[in-house]
C-alpha positions as CSV (number, residue, x, y, z in Angstrom):
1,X,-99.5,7.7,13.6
2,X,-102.0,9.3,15.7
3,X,-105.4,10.7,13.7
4,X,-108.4,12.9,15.2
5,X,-111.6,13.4,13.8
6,X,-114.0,15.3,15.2
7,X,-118.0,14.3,15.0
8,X,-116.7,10.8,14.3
9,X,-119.7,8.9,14.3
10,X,-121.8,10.7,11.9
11,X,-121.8,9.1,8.4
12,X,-118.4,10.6,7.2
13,X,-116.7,9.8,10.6
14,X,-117.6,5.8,10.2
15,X,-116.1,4.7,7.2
16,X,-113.3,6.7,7.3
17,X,-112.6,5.4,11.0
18,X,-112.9,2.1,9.8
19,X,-110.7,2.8,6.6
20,X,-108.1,4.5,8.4
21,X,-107.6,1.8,11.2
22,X,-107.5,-0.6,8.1
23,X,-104.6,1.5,7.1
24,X,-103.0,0.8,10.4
25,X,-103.6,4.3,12.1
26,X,-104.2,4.8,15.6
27,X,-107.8,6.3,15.8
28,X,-109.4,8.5,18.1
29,X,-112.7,10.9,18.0
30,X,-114.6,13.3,19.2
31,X,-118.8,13.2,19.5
32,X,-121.3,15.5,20.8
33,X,-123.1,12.6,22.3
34,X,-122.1,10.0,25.1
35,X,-118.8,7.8,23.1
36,X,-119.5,4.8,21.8
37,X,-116.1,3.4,22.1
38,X,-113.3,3.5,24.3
39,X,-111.6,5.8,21.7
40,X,-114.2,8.2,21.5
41,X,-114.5,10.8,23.6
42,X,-117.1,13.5,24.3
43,X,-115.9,16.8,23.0
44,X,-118.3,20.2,22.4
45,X,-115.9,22.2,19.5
46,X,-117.3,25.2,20.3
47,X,-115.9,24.9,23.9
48,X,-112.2,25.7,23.6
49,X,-111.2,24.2,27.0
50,X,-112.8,20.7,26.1
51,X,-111.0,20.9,22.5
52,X,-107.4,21.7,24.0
53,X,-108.2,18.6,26.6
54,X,-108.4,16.7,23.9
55,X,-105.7,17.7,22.1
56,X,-103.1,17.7,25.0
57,X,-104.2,14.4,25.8
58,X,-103.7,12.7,22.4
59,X,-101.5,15.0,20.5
60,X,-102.5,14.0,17.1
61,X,-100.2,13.7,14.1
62,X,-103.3,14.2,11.8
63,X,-106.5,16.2,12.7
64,X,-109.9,15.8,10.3
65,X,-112.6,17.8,11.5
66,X,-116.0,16.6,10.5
67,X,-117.8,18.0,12.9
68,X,-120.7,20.1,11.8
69,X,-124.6,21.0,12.0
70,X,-125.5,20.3,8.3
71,X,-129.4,20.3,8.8
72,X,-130.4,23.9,7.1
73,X,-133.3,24.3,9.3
74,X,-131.4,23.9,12.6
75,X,-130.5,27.6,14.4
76,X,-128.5,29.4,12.2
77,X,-126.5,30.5,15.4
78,X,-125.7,27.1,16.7
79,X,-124.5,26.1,12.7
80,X,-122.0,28.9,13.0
81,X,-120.9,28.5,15.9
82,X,-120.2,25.0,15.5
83,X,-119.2,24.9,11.8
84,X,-117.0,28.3,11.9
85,X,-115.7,28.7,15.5
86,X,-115.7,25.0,16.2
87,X,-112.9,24.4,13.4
88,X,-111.5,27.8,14.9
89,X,-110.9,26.5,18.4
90,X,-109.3,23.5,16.8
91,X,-106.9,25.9,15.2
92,X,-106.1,28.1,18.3
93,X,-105.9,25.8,20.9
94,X,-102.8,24.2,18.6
95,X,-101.7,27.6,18.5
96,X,-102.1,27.5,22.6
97,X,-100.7,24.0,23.2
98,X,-97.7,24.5,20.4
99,X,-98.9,21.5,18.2
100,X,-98.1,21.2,14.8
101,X,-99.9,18.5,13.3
102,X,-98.8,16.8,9.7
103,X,-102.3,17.6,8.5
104,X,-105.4,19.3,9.5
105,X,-108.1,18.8,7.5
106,X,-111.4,21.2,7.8
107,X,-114.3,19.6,5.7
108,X,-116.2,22.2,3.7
109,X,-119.2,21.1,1.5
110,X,-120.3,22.1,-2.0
111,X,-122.9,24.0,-0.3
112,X,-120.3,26.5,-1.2
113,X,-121.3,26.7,-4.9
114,X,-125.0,26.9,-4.2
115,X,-127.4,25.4,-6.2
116,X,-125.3,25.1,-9.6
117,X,-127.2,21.8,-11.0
118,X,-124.6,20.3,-13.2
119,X,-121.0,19.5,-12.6
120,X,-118.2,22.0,-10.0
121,X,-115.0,22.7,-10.6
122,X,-112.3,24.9,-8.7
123,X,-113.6,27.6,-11.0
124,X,-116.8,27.5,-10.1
125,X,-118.3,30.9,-8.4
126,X,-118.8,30.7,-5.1
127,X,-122.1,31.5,-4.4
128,X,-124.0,29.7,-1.3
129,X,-128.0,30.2,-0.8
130,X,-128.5,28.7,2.7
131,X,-126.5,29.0,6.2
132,X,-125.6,25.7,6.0
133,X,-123.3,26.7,2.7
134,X,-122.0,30.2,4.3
135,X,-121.1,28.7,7.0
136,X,-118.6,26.2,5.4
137,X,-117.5,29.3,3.4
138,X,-116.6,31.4,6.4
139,X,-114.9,28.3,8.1
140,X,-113.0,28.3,4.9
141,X,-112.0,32.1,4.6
142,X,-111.4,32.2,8.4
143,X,-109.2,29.3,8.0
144,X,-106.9,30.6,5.7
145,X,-105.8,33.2,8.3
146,X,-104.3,30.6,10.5
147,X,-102.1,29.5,7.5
């Protein structure tokens, strides 16, 4: 079985490659920067072309998106684009190529809640106080549409 995740070699992206090939998966990424192995490749999320390259090429049973800007002071309009319509190419250019994956998983963050202090739960309000958290929110609203 075939798995893609996006931003693979940022923190998230590590372990779970390493726990994933553990688990006998085939495993392949995508990274902003210049790959660092031979089954990385370098993939801008917010460029639909690139994405559906990928995608042709490795027609992946399981997609986990974990790319993202996360740093709250970065431009606001490179986080959306990259957190919202980065996950949003994903989902169109399977639309395009006629892929239907097993499972797509888009990250989200409990930036969501805010700043709560204390413990979450599905209940909790929504209520994020940065870009960084409405961001992952709009990802996740936009999301739903495809579903």
């Amino acid at each position: 079985m075939c798995v893609l995740i996006t931003g693979i070699e940022g923190f998230t992206g590590n372990y779970l490659e390493k726990f994933l090939v553990s688990k006998n998966f085939d495993v392949y990424g995508t990274t902003i920067e210049k790959p660092t192995k031979p089954t990385h490749f370098k993939c801008d999320i917010t460029n639909i072309d690139e994405v559906q390259g990928i995608l042709s090429r490795l027609k992946p049973d399981y997609i986990i998106n974990l790319a993202a800007i996360s740093f709250v002071a970065a431009n606001p309009m490179k986080m959306y684009e990259v957190n919202v319509f980065g996950a949003l190419n994903i989902l169109d250019a399977l639309i395009t190529l006629k892929q239907s994956p097993i499972k797509i998983i888009l990250a989200s963050s409990a930036a969501v809640y805010g700043n709560i202090g204390g413990s979450l739960s599905e209940q909790t309000p929504l209520n994020p106080v940065n870009h960084y958290g409405n961001s992952k929110l709009a990802m996740e609203n936009m999301a739903r549409n495809y579903f």
